[in-house]
MIZA-40184 format. One line per 10 residues: number of its first residue (from 1); for each residue x, y, z of C-alpha. Coordinates in Angstrom, 2 decimals. Layout:
N
NUM> X/Y/Z | ...
REM end
This chain:
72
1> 0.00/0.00/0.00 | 1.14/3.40/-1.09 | 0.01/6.69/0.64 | -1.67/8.69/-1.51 | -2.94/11.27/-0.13 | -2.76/12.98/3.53 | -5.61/15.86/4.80 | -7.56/16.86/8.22 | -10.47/17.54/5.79 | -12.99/15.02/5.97
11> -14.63/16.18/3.03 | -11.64/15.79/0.95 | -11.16/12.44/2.00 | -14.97/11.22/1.28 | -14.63/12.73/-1.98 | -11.43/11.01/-2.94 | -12.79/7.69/-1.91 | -15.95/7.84/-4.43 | -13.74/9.15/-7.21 | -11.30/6.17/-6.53
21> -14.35/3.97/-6.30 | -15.90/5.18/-9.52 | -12.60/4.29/-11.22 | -12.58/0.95/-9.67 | -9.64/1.55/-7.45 | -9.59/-0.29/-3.86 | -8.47/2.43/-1.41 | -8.26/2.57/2.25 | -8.18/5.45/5.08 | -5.78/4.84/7.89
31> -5.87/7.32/11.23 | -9.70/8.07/11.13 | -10.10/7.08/14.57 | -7.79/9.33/15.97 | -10.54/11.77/16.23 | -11.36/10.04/19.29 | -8.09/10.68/20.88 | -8.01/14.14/19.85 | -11.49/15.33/20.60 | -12.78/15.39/17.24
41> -11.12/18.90/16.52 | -9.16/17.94/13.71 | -5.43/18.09/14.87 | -4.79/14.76/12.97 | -4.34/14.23/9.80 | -6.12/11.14/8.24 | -4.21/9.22/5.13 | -5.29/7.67/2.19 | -3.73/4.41/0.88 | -4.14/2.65/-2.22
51> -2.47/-0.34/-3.58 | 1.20/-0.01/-5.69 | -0.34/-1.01/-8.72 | -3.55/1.61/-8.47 | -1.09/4.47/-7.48 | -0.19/6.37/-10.45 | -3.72/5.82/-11.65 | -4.68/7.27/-8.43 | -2.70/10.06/-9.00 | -4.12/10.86/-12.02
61> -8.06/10.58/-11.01 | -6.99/13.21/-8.26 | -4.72/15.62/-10.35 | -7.61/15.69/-12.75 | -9.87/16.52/-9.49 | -7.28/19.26/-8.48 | -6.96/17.12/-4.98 | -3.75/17.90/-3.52 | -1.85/14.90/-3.08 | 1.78/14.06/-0.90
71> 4.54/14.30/-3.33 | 5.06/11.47/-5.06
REM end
């Protein structure tokens, strides 16, 4: 699993996921919990991770979104 993306916007994240879904690609959100820890104030960041053969694929789907993505 790659990261692919990294953002304390929850919106962001949702609307990766159904553009990666729409595309077919199998992603995965690590750190959403963390809210818990943190109060639910959005201090942490949650990630994005999608499988080494989907990532540059990925990539594309959310530089054609104009989602801001971790350096590659």
């Amino acid at each position: 699993m790659k990261q692919l993306l990294r953002t304390t916007d929850p919106t962001i994240m949702a609307f990766a996921k159904v553009l990666l879904d729409g595309e077919g690609i199998d992603c995965f959100e690590l750190d959403v919990n963390m809210s818990v820890l943190e109060g639910g104030i959005g201090l942490f960041p949650r990630r994005m991770m999608v499988r080494e053969g989907d990532y540059i694929r990925a990539r594309r789907v959310m530089s054609d979104n104009e989602i801001a993505m971790d350096p590659a």
